[in-house]
PAZAFI-852440 format. One record per residue (C-alpha): x, y, z; chain; residue in three letters. Coordinates in steps of 0.05 Angstrom, whole numbers, m for minus. Layout:
! PAZAFI-852440
<atom><x>X</x><y>Y</y><z>Z</z><chain>A</chain><res>ALA</res></atom>
...
***
This chain:
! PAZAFI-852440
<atom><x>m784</x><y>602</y><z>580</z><chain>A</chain><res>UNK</res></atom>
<atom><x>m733</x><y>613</y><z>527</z><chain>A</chain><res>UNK</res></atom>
<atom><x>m661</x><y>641</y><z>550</z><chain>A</chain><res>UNK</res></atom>
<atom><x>m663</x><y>705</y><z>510</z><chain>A</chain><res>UNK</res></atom>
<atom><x>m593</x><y>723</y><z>547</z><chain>A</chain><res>UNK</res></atom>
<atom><x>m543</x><y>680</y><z>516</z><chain>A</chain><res>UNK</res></atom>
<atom><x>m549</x><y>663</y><z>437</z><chain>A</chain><res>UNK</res></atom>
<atom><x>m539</x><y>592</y><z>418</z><chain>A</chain><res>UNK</res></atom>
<atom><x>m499</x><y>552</y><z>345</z><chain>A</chain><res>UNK</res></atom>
<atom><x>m536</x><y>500</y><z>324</z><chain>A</chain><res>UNK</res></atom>
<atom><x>m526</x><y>462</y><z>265</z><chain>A</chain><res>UNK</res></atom>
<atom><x>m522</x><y>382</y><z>245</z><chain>A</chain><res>UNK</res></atom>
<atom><x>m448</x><y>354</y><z>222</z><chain>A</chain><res>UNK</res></atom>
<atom><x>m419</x><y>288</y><z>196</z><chain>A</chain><res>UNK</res></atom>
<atom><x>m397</x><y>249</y><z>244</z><chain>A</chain><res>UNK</res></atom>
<atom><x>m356</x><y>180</y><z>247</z><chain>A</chain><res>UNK</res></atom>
<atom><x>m332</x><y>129</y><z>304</z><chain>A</chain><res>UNK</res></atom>
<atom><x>m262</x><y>105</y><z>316</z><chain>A</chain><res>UNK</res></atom>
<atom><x>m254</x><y>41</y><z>360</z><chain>A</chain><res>UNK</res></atom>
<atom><x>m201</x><y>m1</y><z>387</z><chain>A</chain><res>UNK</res></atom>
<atom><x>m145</x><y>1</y><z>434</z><chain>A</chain><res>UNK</res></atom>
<atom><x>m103</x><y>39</y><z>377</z><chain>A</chain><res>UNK</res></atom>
<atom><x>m148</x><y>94</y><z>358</z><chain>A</chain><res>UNK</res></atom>
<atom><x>m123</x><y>146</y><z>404</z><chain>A</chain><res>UNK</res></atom>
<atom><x>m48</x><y>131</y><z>377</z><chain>A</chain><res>UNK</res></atom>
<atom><x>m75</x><y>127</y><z>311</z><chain>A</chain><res>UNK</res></atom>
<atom><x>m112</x><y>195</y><z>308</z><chain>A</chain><res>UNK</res></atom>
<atom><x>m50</x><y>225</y><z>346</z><chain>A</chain><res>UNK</res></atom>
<atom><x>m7</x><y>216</y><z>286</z><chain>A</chain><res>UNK</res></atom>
<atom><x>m53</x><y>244</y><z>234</z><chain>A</chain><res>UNK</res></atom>
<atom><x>m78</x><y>307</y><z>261</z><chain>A</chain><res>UNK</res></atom>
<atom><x>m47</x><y>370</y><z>291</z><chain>A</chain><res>UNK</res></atom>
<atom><x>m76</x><y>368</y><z>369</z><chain>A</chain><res>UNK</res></atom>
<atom><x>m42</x><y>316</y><z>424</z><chain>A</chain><res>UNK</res></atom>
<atom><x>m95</x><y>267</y><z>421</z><chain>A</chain><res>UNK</res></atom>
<atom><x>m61</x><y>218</y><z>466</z><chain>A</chain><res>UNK</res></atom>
<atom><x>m50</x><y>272</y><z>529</z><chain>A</chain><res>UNK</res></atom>
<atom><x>m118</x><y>308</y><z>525</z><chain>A</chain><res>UNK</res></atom>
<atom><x>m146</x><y>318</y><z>588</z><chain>A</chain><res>UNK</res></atom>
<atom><x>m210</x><y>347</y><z>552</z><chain>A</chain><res>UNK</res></atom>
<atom><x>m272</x><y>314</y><z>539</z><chain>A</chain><res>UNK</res></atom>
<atom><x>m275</x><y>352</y><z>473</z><chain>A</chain><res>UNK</res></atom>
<atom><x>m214</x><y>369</y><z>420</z><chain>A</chain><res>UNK</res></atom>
<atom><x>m208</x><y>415</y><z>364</z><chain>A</chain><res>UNK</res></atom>
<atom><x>m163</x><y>396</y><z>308</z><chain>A</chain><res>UNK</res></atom>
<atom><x>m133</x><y>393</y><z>234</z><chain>A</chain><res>UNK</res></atom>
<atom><x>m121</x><y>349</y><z>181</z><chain>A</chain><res>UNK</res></atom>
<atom><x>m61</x><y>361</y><z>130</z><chain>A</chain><res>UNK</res></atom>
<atom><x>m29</x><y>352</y><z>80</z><chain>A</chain><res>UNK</res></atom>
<atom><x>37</x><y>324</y><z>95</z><chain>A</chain><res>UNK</res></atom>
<atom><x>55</x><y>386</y><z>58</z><chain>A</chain><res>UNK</res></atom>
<atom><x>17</x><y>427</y><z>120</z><chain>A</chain><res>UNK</res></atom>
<atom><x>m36</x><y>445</y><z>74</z><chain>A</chain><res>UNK</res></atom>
<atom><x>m106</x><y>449</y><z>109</z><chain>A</chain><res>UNK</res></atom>
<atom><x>m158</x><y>404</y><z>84</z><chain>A</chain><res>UNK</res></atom>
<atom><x>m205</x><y>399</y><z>142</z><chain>A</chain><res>UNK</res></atom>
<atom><x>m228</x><y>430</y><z>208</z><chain>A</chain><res>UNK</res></atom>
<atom><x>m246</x><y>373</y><z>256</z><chain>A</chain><res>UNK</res></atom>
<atom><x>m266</x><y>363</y><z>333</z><chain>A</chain><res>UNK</res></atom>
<atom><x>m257</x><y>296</y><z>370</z><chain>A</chain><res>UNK</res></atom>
<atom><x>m297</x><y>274</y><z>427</z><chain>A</chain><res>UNK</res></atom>
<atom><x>m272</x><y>223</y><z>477</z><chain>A</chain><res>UNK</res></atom>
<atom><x>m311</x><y>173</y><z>494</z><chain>A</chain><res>UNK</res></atom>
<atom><x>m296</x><y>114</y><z>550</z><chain>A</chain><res>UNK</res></atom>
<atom><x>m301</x><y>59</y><z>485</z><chain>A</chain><res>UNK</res></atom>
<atom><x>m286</x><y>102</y><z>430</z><chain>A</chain><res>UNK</res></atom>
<atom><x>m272</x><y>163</y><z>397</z><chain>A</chain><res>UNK</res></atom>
<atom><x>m317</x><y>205</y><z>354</z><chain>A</chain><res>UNK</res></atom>
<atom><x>m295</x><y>250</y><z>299</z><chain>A</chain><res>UNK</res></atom>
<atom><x>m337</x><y>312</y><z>281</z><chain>A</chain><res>UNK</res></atom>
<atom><x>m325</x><y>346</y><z>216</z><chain>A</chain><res>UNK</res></atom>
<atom><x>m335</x><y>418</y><z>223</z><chain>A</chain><res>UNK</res></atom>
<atom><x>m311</x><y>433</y><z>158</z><chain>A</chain><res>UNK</res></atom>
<atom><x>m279</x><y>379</y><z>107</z><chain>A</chain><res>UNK</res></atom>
<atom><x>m299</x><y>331</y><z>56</z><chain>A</chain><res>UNK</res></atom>
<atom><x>m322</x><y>279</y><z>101</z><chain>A</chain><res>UNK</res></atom>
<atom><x>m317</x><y>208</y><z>50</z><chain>A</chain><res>UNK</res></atom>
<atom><x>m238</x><y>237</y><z>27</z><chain>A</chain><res>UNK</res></atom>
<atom><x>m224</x><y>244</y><z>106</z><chain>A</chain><res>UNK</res></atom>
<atom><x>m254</x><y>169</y><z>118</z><chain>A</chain><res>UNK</res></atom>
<atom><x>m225</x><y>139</y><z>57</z><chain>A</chain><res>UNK</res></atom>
<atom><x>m156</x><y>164</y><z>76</z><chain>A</chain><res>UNK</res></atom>
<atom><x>m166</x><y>143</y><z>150</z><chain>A</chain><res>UNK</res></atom>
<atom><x>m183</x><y>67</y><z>122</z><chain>A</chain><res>UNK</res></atom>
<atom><x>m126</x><y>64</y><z>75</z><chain>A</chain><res>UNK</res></atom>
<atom><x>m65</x><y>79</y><z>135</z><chain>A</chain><res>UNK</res></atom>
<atom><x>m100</x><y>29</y><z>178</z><chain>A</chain><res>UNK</res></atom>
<atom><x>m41</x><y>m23</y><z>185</z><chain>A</chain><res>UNK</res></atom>
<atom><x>m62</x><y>m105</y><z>204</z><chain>A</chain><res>UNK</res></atom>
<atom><x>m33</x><y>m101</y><z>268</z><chain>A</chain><res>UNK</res></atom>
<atom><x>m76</x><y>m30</y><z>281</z><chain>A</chain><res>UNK</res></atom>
<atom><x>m132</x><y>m44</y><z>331</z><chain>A</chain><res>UNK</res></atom>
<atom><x>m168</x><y>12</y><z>293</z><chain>A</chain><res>UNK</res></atom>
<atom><x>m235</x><y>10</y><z>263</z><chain>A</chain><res>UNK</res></atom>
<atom><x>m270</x><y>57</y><z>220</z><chain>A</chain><res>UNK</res></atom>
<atom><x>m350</x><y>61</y><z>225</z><chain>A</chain><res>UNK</res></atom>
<atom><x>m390</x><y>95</y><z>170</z><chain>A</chain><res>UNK</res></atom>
<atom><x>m412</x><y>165</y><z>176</z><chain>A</chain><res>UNK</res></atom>
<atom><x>m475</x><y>191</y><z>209</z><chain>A</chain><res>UNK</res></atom>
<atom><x>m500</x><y>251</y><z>228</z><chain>A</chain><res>UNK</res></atom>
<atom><x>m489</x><y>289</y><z>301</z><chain>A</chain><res>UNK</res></atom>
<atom><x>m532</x><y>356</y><z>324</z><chain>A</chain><res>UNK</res></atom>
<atom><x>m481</x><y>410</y><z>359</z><chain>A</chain><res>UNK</res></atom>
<atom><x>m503</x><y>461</y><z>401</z><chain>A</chain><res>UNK</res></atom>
<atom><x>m459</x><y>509</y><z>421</z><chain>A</chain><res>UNK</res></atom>
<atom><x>m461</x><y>573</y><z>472</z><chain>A</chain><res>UNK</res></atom>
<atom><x>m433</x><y>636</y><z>430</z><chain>A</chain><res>UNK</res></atom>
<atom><x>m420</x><y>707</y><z>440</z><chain>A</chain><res>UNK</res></atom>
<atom><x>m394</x><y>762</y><z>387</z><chain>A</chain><res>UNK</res></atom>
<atom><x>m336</x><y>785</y><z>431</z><chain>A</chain><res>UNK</res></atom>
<atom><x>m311</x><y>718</y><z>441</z><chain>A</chain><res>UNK</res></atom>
<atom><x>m268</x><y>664</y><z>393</z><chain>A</chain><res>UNK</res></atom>
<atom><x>m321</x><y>605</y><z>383</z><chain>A</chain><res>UNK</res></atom>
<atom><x>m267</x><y>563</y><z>405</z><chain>A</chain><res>UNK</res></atom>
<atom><x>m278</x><y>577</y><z>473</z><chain>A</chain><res>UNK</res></atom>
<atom><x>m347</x><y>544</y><z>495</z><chain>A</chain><res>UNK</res></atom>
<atom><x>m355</x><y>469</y><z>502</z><chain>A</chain><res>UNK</res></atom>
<atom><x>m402</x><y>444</y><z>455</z><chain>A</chain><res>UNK</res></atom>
<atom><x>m456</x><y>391</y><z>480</z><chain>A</chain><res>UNK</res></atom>
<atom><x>m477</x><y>340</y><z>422</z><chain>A</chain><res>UNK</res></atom>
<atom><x>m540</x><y>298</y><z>405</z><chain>A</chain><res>UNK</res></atom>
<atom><x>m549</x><y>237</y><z>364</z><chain>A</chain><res>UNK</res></atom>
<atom><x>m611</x><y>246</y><z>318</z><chain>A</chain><res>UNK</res></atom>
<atom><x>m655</x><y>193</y><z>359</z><chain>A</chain><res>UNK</res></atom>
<atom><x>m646</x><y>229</y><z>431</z><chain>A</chain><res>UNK</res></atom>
<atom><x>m707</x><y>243</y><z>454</z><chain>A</chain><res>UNK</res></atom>
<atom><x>m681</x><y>308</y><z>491</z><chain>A</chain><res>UNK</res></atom>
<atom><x>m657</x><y>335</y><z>437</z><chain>A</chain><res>UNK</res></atom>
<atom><x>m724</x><y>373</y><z>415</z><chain>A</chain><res>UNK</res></atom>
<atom><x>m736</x><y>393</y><z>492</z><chain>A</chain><res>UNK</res></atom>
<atom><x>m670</x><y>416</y><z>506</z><chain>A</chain><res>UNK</res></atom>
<atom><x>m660</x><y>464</y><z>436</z><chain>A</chain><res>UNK</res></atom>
<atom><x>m728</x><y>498</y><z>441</z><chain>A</chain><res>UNK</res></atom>
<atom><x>m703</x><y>518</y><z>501</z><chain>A</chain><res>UNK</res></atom>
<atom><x>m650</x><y>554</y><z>468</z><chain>A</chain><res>UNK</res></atom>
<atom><x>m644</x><y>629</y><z>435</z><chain>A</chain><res>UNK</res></atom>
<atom><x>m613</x><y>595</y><z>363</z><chain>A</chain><res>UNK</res></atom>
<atom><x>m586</x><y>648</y><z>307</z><chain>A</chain><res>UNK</res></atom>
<atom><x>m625</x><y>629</y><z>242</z><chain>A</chain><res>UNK</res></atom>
<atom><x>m586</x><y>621</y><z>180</z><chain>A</chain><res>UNK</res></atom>
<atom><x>m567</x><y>685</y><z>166</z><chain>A</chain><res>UNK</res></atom>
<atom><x>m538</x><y>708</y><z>230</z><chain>A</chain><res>UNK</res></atom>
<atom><x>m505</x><y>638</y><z>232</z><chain>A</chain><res>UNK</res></atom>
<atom><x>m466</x><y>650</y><z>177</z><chain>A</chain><res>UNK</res></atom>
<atom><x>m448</x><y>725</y><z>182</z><chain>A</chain><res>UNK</res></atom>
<atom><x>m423</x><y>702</y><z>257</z><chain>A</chain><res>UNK</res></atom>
<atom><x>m381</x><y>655</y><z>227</z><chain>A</chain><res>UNK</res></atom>
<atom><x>m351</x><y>708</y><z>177</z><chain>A</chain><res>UNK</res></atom>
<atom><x>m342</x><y>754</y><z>237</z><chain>A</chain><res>UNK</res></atom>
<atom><x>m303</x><y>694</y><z>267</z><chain>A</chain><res>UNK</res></atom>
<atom><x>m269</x><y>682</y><z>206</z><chain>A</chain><res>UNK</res></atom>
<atom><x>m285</x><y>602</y><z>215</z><chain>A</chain><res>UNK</res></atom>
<atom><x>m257</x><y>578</y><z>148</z><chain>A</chain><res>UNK</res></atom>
<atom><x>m309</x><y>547</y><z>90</z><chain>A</chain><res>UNK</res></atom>
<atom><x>m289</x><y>489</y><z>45</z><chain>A</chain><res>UNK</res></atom>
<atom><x>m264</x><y>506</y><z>m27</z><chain>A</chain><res>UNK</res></atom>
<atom><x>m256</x><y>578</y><z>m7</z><chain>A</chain><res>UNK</res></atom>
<atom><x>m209</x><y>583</y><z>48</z><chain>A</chain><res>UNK</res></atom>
<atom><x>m197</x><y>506</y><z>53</z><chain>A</chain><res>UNK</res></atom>
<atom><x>m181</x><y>511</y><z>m21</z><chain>A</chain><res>UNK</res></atom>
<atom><x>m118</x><y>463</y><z>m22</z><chain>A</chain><res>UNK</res></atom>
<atom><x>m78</x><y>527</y><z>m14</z><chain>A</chain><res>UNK</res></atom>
<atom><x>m81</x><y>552</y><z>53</z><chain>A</chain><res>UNK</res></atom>
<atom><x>m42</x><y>530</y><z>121</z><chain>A</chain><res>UNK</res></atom>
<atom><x>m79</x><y>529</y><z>196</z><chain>A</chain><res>UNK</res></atom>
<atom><x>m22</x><y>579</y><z>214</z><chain>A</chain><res>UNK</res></atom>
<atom><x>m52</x><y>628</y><z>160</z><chain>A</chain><res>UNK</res></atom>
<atom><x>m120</x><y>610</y><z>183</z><chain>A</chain><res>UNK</res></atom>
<atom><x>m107</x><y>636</y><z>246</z><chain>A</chain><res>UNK</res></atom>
<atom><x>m112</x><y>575</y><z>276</z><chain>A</chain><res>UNK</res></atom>
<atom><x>m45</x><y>568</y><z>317</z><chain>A</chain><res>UNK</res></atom>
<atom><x>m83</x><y>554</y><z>379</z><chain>A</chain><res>UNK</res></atom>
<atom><x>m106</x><y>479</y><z>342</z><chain>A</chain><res>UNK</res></atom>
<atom><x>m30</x><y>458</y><z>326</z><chain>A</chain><res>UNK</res></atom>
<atom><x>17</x><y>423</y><z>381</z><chain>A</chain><res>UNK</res></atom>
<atom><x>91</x><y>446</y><z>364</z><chain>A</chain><res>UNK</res></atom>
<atom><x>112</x><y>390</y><z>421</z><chain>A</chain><res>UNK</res></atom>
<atom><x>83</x><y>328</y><z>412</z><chain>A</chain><res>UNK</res></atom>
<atom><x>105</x><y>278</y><z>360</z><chain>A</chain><res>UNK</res></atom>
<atom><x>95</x><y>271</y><z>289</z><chain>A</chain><res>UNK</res></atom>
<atom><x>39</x><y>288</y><z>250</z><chain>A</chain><res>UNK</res></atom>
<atom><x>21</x><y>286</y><z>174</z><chain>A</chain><res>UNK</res></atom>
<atom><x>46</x><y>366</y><z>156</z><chain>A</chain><res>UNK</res></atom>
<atom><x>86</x><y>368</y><z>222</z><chain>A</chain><res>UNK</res></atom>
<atom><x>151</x><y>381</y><z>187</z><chain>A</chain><res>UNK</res></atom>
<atom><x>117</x><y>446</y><z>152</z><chain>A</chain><res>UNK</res></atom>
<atom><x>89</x><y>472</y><z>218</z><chain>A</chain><res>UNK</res></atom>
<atom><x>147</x><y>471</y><z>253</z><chain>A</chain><res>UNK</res></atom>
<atom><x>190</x><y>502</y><z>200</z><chain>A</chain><res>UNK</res></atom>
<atom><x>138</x><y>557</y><z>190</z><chain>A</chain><res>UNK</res></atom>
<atom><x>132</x><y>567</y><z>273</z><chain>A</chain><res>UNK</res></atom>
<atom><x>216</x><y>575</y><z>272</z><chain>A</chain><res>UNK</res></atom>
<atom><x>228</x><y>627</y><z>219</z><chain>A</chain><res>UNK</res></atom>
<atom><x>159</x><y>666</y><z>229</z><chain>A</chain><res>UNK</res></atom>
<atom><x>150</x><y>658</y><z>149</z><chain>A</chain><res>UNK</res></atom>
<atom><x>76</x><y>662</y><z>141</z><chain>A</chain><res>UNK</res></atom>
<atom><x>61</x><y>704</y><z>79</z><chain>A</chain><res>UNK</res></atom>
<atom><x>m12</x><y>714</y><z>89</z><chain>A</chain><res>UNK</res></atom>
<atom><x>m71</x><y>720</y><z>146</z><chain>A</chain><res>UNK</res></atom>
<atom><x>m136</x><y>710</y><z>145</z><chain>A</chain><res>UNK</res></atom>
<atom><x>m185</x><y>778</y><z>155</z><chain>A</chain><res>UNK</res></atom>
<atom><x>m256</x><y>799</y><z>159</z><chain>A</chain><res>UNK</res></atom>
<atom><x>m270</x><y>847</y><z>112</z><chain>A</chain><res>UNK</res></atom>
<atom><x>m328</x><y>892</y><z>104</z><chain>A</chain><res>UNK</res></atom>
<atom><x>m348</x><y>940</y><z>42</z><chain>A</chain><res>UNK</res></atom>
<atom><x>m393</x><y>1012</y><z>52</z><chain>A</chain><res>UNK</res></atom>
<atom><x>m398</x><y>1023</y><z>m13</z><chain>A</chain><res>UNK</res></atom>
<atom><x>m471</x><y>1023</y><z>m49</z><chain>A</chain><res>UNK</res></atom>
<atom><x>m456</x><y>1018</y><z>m118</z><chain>A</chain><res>UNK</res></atom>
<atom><x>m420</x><y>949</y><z>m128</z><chain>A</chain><res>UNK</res></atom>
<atom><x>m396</x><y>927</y><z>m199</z><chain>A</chain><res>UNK</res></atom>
<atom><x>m418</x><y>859</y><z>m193</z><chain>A</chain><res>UNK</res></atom>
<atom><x>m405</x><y>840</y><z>m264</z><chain>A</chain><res>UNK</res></atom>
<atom><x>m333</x><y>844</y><z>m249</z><chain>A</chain><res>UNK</res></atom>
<atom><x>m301</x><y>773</y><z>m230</z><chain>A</chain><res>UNK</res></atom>
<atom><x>m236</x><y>798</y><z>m198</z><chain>A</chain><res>UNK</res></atom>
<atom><x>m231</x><y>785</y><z>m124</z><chain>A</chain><res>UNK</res></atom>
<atom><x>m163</x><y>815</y><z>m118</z><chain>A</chain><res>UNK</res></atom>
<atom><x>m158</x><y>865</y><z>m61</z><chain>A</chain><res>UNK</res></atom>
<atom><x>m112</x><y>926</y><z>m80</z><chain>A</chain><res>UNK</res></atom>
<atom><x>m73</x><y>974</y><z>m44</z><chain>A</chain><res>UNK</res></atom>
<atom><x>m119</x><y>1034</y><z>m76</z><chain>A</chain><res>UNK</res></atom>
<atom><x>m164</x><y>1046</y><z>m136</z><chain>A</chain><res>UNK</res></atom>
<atom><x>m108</x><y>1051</y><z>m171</z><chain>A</chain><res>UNK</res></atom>
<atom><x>m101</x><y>978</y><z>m177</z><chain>A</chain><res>UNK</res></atom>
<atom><x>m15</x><y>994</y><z>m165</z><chain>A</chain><res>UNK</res></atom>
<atom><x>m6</x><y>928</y><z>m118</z><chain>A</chain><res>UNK</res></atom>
<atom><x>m53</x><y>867</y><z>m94</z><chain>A</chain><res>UNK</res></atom>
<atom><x>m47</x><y>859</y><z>m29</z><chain>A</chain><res>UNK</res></atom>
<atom><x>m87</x><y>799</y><z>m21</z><chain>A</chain><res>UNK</res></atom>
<atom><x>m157</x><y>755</y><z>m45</z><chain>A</chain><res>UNK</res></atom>
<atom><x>m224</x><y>758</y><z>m29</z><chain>A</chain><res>UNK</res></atom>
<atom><x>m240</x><y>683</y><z>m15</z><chain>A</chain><res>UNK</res></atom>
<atom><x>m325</x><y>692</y><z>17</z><chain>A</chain><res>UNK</res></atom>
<atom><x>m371</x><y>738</y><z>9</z><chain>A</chain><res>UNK</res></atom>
<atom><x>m433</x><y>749</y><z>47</z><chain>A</chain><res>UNK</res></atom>
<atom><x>m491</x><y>800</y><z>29</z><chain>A</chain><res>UNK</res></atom>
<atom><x>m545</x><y>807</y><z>87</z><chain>A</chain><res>UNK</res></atom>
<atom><x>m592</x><y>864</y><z>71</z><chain>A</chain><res>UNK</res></atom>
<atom><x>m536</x><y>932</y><z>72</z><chain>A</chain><res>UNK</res></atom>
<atom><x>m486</x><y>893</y><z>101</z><chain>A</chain><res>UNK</res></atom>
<atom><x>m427</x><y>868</y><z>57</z><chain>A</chain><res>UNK</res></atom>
<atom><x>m376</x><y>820</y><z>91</z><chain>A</chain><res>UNK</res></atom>
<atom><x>m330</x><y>774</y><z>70</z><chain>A</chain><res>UNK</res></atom>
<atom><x>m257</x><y>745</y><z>90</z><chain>A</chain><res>UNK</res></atom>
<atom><x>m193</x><y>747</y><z>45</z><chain>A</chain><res>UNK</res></atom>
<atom><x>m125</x><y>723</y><z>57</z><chain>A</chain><res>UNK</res></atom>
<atom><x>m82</x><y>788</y><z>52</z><chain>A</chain><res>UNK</res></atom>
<atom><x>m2</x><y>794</y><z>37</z><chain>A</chain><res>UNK</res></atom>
<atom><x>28</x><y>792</y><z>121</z><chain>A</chain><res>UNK</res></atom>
<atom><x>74</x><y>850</y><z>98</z><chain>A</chain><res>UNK</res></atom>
<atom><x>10</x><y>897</y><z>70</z><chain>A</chain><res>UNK</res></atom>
<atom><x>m31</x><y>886</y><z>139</z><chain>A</chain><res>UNK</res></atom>
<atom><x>16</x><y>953</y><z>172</z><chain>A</chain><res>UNK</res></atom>
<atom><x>m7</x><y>994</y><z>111</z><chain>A</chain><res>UNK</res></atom>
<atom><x>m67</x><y>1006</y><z>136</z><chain>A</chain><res>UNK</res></atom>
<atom><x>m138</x><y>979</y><z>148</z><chain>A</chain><res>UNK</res></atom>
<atom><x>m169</x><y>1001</y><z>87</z><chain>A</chain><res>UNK</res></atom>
<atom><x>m156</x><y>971</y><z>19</z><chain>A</chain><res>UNK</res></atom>
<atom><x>m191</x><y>974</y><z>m56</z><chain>A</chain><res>UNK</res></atom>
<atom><x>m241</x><y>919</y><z>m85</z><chain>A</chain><res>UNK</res></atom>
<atom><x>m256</x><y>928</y><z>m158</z><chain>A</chain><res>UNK</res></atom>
<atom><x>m324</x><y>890</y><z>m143</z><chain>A</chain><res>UNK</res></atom>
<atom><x>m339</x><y>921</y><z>m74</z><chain>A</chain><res>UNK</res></atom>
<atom><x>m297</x><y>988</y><z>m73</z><chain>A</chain><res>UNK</res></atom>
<atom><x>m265</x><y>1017</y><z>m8</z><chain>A</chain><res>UNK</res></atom>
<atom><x>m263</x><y>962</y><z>47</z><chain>A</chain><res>UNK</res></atom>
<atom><x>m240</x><y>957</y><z>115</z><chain>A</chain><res>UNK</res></atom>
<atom><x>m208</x><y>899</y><z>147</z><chain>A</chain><res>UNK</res></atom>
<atom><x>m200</x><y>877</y><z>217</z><chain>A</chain><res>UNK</res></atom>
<atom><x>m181</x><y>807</y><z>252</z><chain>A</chain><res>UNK</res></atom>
<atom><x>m228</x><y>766</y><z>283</z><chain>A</chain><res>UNK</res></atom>
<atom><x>m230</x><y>750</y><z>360</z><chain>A</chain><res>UNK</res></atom>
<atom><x>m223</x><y>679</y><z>341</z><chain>A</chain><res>UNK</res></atom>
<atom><x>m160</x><y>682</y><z>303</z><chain>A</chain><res>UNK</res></atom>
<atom><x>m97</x><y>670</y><z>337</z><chain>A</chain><res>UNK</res></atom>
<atom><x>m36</x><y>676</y><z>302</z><chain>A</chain><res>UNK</res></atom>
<atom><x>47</x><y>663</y><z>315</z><chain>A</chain><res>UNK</res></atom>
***
């Protein structure tokens, strides 16, 4: 009997193995969470830029031999290739190639997706196929428009090469205490002085008439086009319902929750229960 309760994320991601005695320490000093103190089975992370720019979204299992890295959102041969090329000769760090992992994860609209444990399954388990039809899974659609209303970033739209994990609303991922990291320096300056000039927000249009010839994806204080006060960066269109999320200007988000779209007209913006911000 299916469990028509609880609703269930499932969906397959790259995956890669990290071995040796070094690949804790190794890991530790390229991402944002303390790898070496985790008392988790299960991490969420970030890669940076050493300029604290976000280019991926990744979770690290610990295993008793190894550690695996799943890529929730990244380009996963760039974050393997750079991984290979730090790897010193007196690293006991290896690299394997990338395969693919199945993630199942409990969810709930009211909750950040941050906060169930995921369970994983390599493509040959034989349990895999018993355990998921067990499961109430949100097709593609609802998938996707849960991850907008979670405002889980997508590559080359809000991991553009532009954006920081602090803007993402993804404070909760970054460890201000432990030692350095690549885009460390960035963090910590932006966590001290509170200068973040942009968040990340759901945003939703009611309008029916949309001028979707028009290719601006400013968002505007009102029709009047006087001040942007941010970018639309995804869009999603499921039957009536228009969503999307945009990185607005921090010192525009007390005007008000309503702003203009020249493509999508009036639209109302909120933040998402999984965005945590300093």
């Amino acid at each position: 009997m299916q469990n028509i309760e609880k609703k269930f994320w499932l969906e397959k991601f790259d995956c890669f193995s990290i071995t040796g005695k070094d690949a804790r320490k190794f890991v530790n000093g390229i991402t944002t969470g303390n790898i070496l103190n985790s008392e988790n089975e299960v991490i969420k992370t970030c890669w940076l830029t050493p300029k604290g720019v976000m280019r991926a979204l990744i979770e690290i299992i610990f295993l008793e031999s190894n550690l695996e890295v799943i890529i929730l959102v990244g380009n996963t041969h760039e974050i393997i290739d750079y991984f290979n090329q730090i790897i010193f000769p007196a690293d006991d760090v290896m690299v394997s190639k990338p395969f693919l992992i199945n993630r199942i994860q409990e969810i709930d609209e009211s909750t950040s997706w941050r906060t169930y444990r995921p369970i994983f399954f390599k493509t040959e388990d034989k349990e895999f196929e018993i355990y998921k039809n067990k499961l109430n899974l949100l097709n593609h659609n609802d998938l996707k428009l849960w991850k907008i209303n979670q405002a889980i970033p997508s590559l080359e739209r809000e991991i553009n090469g532009k954006n920081n994990p602090l803007e993402l609303g993804l404070k909760d991922l970054i460890d201000f205490n432990k030692g350095c990291y690549l885009g460390q320096e960035t963090m910590s300056k932006i966590k001290n002085v509170s200068s973040l000039k942009q968040e990340i927000r759901i945003w939703k249009s009611f309008e029916s008439n949309l001028n979707l010839d028009v290719e601006d994806k400013n968002l505007y204080i009102n029709s009047a086009k006087d001040i942007s006060v941010g970018k639309i960066t995804s869009i999603f269109k499921l039957d009536s319902q228009i969503k999307g999320l945009a990185m607005i200007k921090r010192k525009y988000l007390e005007e008000g929750s309503y702003f203009f779209s020249e493509i999508f007209g009036k639209v109302i913006i909120n933040k998402s229960v999984g965005s945590i911000f300093i």
